[in-house]
C-alpha positions as CSV (number, residue, x, y, z in Angstrom):
1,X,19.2,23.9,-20.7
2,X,18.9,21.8,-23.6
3,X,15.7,21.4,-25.8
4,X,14.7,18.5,-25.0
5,X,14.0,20.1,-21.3
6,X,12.5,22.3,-22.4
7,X,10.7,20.3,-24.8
8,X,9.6,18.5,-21.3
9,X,8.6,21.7,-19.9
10,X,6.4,22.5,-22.3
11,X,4.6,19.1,-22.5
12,X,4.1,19.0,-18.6
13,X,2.4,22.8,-19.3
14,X,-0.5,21.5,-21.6
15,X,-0.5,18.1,-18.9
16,X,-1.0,20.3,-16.1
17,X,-4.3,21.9,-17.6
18,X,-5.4,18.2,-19.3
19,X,-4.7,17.0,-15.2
20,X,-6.7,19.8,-14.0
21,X,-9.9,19.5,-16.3
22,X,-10.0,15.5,-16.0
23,X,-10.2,15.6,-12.5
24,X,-12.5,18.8,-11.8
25,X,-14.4,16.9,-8.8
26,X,-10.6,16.3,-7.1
27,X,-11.1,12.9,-6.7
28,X,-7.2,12.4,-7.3
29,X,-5.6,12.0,-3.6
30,X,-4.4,15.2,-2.8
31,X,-5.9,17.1,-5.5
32,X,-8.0,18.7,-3.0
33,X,-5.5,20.2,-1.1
34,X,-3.1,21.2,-3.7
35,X,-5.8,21.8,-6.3
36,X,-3.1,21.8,-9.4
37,X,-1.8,25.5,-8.4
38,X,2.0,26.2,-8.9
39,X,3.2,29.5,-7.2
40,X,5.5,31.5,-9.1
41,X,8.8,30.5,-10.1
42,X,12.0,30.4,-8.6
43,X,15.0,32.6,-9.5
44,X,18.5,31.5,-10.4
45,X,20.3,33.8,-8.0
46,X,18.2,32.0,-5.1
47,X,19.0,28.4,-6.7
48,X,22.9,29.5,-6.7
49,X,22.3,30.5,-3.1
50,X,20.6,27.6,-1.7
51,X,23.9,25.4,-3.2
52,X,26.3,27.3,-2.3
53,X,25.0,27.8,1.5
54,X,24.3,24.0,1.8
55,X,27.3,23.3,-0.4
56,X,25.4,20.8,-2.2
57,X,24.7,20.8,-6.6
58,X,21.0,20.3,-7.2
59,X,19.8,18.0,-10.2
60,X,19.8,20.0,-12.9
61,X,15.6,18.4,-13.7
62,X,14.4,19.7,-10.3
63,X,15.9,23.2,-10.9
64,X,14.4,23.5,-14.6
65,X,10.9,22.9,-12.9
66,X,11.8,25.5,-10.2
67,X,12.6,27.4,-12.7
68,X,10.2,27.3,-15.4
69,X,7.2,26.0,-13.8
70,X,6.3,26.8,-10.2
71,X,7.1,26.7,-6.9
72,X,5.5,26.2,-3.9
73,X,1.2,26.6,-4.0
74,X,-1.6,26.3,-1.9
75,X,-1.7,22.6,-1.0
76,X,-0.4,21.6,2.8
77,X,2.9,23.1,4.3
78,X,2.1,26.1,0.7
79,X,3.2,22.9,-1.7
80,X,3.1,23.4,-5.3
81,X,0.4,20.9,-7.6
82,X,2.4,16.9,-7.5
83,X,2.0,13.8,-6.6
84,X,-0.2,13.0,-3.0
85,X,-0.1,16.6,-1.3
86,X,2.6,17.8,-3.8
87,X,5.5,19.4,-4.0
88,X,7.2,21.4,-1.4
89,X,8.3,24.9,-1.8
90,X,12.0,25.5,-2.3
91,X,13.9,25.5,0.4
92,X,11.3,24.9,2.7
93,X,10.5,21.5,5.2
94,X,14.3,20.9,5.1
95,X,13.8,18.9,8.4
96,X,11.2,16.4,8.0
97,X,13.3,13.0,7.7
98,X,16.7,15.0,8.8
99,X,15.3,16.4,12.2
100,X,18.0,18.8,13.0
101,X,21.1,20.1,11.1
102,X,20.1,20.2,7.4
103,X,23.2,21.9,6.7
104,X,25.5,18.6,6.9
105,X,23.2,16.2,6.5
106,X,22.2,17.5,2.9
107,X,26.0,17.5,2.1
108,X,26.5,13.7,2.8
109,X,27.0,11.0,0.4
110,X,23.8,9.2,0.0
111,X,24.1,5.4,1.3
112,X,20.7,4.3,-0.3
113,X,20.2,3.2,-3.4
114,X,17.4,0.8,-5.6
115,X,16.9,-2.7,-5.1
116,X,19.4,-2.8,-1.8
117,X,18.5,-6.2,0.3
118,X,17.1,-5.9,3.4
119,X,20.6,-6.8,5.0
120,X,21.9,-3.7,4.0
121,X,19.3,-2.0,5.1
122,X,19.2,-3.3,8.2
123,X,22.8,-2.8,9.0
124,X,22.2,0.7,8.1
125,X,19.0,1.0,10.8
126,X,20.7,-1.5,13.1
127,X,21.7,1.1,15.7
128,X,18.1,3.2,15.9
129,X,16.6,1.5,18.5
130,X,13.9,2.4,21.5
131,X,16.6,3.4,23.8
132,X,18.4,5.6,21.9
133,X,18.8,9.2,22.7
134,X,17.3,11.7,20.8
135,X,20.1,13.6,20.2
136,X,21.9,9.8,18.8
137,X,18.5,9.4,17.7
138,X,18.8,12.8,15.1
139,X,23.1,11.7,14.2
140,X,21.9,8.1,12.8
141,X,18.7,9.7,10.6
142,X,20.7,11.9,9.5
143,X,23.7,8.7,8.5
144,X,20.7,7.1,6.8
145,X,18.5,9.8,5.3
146,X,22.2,12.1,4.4
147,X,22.7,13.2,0.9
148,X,18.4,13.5,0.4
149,X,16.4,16.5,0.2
150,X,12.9,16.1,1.2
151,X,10.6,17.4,-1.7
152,X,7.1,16.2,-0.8
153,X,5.0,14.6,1.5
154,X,2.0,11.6,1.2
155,X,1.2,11.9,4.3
156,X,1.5,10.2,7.7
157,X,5.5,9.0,7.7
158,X,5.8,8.6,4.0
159,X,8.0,11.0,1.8
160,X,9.2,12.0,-1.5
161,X,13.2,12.9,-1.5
162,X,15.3,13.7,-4.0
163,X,18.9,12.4,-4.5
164,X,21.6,15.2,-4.4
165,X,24.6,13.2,-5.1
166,X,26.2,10.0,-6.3
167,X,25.2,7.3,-8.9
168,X,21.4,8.0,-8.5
169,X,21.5,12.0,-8.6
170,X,18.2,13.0,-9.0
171,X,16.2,10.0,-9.0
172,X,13.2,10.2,-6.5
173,X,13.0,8.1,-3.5
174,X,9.9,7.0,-1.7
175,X,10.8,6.7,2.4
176,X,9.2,6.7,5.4
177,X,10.2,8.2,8.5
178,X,9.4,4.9,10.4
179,X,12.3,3.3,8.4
180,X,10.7,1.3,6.1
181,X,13.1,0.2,3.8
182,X,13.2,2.9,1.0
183,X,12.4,2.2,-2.9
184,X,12.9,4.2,-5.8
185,X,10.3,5.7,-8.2
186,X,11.2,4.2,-11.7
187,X,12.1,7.6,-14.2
188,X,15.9,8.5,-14.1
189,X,15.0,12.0,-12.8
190,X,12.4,14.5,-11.0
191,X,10.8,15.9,-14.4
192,X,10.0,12.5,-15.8
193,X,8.8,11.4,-12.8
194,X,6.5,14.8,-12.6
195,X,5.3,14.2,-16.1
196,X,4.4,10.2,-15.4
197,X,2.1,11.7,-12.3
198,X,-0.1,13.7,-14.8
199,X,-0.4,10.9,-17.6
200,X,-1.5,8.9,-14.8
201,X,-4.6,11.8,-13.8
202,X,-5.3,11.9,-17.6
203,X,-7.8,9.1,-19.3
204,X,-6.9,7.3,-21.9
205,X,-9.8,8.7,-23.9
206,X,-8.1,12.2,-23.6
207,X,-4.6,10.8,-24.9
208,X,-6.0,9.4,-28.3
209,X,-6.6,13.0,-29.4
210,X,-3.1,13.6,-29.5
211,X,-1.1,9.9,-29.5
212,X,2.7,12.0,-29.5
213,X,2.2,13.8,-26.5
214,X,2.2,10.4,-24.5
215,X,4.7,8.7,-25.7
216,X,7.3,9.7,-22.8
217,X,6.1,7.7,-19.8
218,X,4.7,4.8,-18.2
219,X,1.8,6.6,-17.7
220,X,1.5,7.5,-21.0
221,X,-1.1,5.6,-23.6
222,X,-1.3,2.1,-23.6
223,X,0.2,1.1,-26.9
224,X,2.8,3.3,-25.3
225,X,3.5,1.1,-22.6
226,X,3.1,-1.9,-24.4
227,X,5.9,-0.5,-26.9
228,X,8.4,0.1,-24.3
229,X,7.1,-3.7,-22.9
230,X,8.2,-5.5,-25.6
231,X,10.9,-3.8,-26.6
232,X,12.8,-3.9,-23.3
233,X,14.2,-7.5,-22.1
234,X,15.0,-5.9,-18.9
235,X,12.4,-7.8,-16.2
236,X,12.4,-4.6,-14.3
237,X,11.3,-2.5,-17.0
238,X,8.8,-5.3,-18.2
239,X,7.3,-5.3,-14.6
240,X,6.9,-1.4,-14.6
241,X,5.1,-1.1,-17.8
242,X,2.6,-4.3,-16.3
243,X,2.9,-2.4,-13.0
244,X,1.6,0.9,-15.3
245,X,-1.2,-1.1,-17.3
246,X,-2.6,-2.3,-14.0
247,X,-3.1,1.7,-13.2
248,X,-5.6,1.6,-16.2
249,X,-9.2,2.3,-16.0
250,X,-9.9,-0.2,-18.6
251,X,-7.8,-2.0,-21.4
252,X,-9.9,-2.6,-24.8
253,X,-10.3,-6.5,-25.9
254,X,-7.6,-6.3,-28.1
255,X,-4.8,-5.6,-25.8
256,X,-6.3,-8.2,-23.1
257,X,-5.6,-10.5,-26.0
258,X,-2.1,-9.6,-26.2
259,X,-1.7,-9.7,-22.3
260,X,-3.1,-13.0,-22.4
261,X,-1.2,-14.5,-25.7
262,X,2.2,-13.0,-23.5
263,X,0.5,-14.8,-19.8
264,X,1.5,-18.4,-21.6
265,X,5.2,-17.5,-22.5
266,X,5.9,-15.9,-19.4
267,X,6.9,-17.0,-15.9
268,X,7.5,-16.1,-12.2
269,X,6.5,-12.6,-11.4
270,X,5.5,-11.6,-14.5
271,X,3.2,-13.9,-15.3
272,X,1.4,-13.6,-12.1
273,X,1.1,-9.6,-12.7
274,X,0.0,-10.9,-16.5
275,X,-2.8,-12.8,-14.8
276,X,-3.8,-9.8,-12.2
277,X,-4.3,-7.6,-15.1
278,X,-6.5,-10.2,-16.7
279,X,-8.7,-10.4,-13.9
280,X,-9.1,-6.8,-13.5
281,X,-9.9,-6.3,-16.7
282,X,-12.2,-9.0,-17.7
283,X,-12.5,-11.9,-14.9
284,X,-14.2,-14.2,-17.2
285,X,-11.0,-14.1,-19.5
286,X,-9.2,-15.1,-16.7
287,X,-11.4,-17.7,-15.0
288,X,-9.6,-20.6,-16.5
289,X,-6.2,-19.6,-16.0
290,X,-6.7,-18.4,-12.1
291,X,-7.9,-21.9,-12.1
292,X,-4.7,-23.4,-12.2
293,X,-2.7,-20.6,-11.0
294,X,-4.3,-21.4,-7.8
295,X,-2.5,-25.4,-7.7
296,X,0.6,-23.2,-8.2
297,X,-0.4,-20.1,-5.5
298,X,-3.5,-20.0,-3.7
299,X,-3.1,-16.9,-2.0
300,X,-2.4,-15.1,-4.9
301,X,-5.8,-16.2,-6.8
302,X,-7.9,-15.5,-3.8
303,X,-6.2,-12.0,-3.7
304,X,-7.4,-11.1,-7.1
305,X,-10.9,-12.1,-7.2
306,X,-11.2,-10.8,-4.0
307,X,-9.6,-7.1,-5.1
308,X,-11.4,-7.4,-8.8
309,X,-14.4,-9.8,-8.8
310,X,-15.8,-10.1,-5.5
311,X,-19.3,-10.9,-6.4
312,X,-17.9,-13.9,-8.1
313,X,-16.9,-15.3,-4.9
314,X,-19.2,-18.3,-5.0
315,X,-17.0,-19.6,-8.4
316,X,-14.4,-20.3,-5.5
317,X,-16.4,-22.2,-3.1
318,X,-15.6,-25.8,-4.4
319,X,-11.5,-24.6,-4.9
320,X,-11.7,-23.4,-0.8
321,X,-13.7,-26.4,0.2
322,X,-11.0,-28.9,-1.6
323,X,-8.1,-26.5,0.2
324,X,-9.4,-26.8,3.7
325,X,-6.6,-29.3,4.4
326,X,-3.6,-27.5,2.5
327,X,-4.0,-23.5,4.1
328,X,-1.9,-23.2,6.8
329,X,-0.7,-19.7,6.5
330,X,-3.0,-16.9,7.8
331,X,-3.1,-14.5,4.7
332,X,-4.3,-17.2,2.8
333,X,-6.8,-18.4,5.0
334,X,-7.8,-14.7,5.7
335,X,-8.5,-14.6,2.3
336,X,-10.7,-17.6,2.3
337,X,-13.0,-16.1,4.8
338,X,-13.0,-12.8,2.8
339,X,-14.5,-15.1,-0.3
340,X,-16.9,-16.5,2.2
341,X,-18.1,-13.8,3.1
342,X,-19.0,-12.4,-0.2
343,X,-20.7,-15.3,-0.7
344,X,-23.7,-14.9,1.7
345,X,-24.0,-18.9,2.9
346,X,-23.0,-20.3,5.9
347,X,-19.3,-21.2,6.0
348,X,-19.3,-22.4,9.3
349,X,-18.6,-26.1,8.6
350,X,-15.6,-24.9,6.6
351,X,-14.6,-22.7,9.3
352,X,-15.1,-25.0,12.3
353,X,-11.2,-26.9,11.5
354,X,-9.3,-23.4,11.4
355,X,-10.9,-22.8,14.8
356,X,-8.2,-25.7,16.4
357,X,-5.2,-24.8,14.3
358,X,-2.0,-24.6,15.5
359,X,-1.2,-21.1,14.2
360,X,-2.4,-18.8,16.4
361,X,-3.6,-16.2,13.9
362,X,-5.6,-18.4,11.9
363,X,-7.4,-19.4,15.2
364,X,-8.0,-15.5,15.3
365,X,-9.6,-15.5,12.3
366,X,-11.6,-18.1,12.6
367,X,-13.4,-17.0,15.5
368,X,-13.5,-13.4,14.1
369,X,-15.1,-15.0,10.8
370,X,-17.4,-17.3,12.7
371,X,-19.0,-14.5,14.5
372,X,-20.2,-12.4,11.4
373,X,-22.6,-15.2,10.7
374,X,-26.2,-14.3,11.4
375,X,-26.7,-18.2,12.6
376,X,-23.2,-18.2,15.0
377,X,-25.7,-19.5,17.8
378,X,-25.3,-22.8,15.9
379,X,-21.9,-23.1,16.4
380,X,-22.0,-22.7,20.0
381,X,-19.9,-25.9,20.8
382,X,-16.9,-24.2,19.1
383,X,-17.5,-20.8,21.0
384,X,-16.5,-22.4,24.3
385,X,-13.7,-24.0,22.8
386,X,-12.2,-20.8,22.0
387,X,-13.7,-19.4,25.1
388,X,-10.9,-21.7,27.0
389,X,-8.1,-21.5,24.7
390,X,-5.2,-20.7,26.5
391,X,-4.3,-17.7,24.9
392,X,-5.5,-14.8,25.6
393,X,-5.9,-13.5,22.0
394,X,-8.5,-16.0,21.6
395,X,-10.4,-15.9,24.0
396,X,-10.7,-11.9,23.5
397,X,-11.6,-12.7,20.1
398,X,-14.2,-15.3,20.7
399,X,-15.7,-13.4,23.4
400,X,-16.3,-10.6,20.6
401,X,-17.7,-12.8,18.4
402,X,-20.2,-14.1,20.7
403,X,-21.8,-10.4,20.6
404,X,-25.8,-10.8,19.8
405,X,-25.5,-14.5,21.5
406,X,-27.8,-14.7,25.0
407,X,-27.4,-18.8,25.9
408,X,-27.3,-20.1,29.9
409,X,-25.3,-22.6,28.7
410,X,-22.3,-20.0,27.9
411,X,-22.6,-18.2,31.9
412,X,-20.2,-21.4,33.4
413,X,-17.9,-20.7,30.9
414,X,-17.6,-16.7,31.6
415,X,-17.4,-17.9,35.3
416,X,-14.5,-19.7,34.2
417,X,-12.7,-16.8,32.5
418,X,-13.8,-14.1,35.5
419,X,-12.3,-16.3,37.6
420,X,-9.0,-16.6,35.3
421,X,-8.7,-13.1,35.1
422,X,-9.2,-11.2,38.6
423,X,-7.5,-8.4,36.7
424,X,-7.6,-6.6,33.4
425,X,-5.3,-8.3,30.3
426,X,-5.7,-7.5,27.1
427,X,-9.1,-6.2,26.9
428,X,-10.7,-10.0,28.4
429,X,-13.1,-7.9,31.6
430,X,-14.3,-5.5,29.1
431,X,-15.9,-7.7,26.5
432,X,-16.4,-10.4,29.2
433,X,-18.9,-7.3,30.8
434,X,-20.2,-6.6,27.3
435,X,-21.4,-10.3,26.8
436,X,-22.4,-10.4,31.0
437,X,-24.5,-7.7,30.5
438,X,-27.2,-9.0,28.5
439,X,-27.8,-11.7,31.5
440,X,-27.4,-8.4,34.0
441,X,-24.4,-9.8,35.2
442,X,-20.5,-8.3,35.8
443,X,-17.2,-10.5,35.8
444,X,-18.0,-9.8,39.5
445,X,-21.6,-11.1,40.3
446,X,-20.9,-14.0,38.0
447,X,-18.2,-15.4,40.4
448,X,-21.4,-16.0,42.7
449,X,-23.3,-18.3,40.2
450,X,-23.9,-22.0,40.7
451,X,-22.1,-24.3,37.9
């Protein structure tokens, strides 16, 4: 093992109590369970058995933290202090993405690798399908999933796995059991990958007391990643390091002035993550230039100020009003009504056009959104629009929305739909009952009423 391993090693060491001491509540997701505990090291003689009885070579980076810091712990299925519930112990959980036959499936070639299209990956998946047998079903994970050895779990379906073989040896993979398409962690191999965890659990304010010993990752000090940012004309590298400065608690002035200065010469993607770190970091700063992002990509703007500057919602009343005619994608417009929403007025006006759009969703919404105003009784002309729309969605939706609403005029109207659904479909009787029941009525007894 050469020294700059070990160098590693020792560096991860001091991180692990830094890690450990920043974060004494275990607010870090997972920190609770795994509570920064390694069990006690691995042997070599075990390492050389484990290869040689799954004929496979492990990566020399996973076997030097085996070896030299820990294995295993007290965090779910006994996992060792890592990322999300950590790190499995050796040997151990073998099956989680493989379900049967870890013996050849660790063995294979791996067929993933970074930045494949989704063609390839759906070529891969093509033949996992609801009717396949479970036995088929085990064969193709083990085709796609062959060659990785699970190391870690962050819960639900989503893994950590290690690469045993090939080009990418040792690089850590991020899948999920529902066959997501996979993507790679950035760091060349599991140690730098371990060490970019902690830097990211340690504040900034602990990293100016010694500069040096975070110089080695992308969650290592900001001047750091700034370094590696400019020096690299890589766009993937770029993006990481803007990916890593988002992942900040704060940025001082001074490197917001930077981020901006580099947000004029820059294009595409990164200049749109350019301008998210601007507004998470100081809005006002930002303000000007979300302004015209937002002729470029409304979505986008609405996404930030809704994830960093909510309660400036109301700046973005005027941009939504003038963009009432222009949203005709749902994830924009669901992020219209989020604004709204923050802004504590009555949107209904603005609402009322989604409410007879031809996508479906945004029709969803719109309902949805109309009915968390306090005055939706005002708007009950639209109600029985969507009350007889002719899909079912909406008309479940609107019937939801109506909750808190007692008018006559609406009971012809639930007639109507009682009598368009003698039977249960999707959900319509039971909050058709939940609105009847205010007027003591059922989907029955209503039938019996005189238009």
């Amino acid at each position: 093992m050469n020294q700059e391993v070990l160098d590693q090693i020792e560096r991860i060491k001091i991180k692990l109590f830094l890690a450990k001491d920043a974060d004494k509540d275990l607010k870090v997701f997972g920190s609770s369970s795994h509570e920064y505990i390694l069990g006690e090291r691995a042997n070599k003689e075990d390492i050389l058995k484990f290869e040689k009885e799954y004929n496979i070579s492990l990566p020399e980076s996973y076997k030097a933290f085996l070896m030299h810091l820990g294995n295993g712990g007290n965090s779910y299925q006994n996992s060792a202090a890592g990322p999300d519930y950590g790190i499995f112990p050796f040997g151990k959980n073998l099956e989680e993405f493989v379900y049967e036959n870890p013996e050849n499936a660790l063995k294979q070639d791996c067929k993933i690798y970074p930045n494949m299209s989704d063609e390839f990956w759906g070529e891969l998946t093509e033949k996992i399908d609801e009717n396949i047998s479970d036995e088929d079903f085990d064969v193709e994970l083990g085709k796609i999933f062959g060659g990785i050895l699970p190391i870690g779990t962050q819960g639900c379906t989503y893994y950590y796995g290690l690469v045993l073989n090939g080009q990418f040896k040792g690089r850590v993979v991020n899948i999920d059991i529902d066959r997501q398409k996979p993507f790679f962690a950035f760091e060349s191999n599991f140690l730098e990958w371990y060490e970019r965890w902690l830097d990211g659990i340690i504040p900034e304010k602990i990293m100016k007391n010694d500069p040096l010993l975070y110089i080695f990752t992308l969650s290592g000090s900001v001047n750091y990643i700034l370094e590696v940012y400019f020096s690299s004309d890589k766009f993937e590298d770029k993006y990481e390091c803007l990916r890593s400065l988002l992942k900040k608690d704060n940025l001082d002035s001074e490197t917001l002035d930077v981020l901006l200065k580099q947000f004029y010469l820059t294009s595409g993607r990164e200049r749109q993550t350019l301008l998210q770190i601007l507004t998470k970091f100081d809005y006002n700063r930002a303000y000007d230039n979300l302004l015209a992002y937002s002729k470029e990509n409304l979505l986008v703007v609405f996404q930030f100020v809704f994830w960093y500057a909510k309660d400036k919602s109301a700046d973005w009343l005027d941009v939504i009003k003038e963009n009432v005619s222009k949203i005709n994608d749902e994830e924009t417009f669901r992020f219209s009504t989020y604004l709204l929403k923050e802004m504590n007025i009555d949107y209904g006006s603005i609402i009322i056009p989604f409410t007879t759009h031809l996508n479906e969703e945004i029709r969803v919404t719109a309902y949805y959104s109309l009915g968390q105003l306090e005055n939706k009784a005002d708007y009950l002309e639209t109600f029985i629009i969507g009350l007889n729309d002719k899909i079912n969605r909406i008309v479940h939706t609107t019937l939801q929305a109506l909750d808190g609403v007692k008018e006559e005029k609406l009971l012809k109207h639930y007639k109507n739909i009682a009598e368009r659904f003698p039977v249960e479909q999707d959900n319509i009787l039971i909050n058709l009952n939940n609105r009847l029941e205010a007027f003591g009525l059922t989907n029955e007894t209503v039938k019996k009423i005189q238009d």
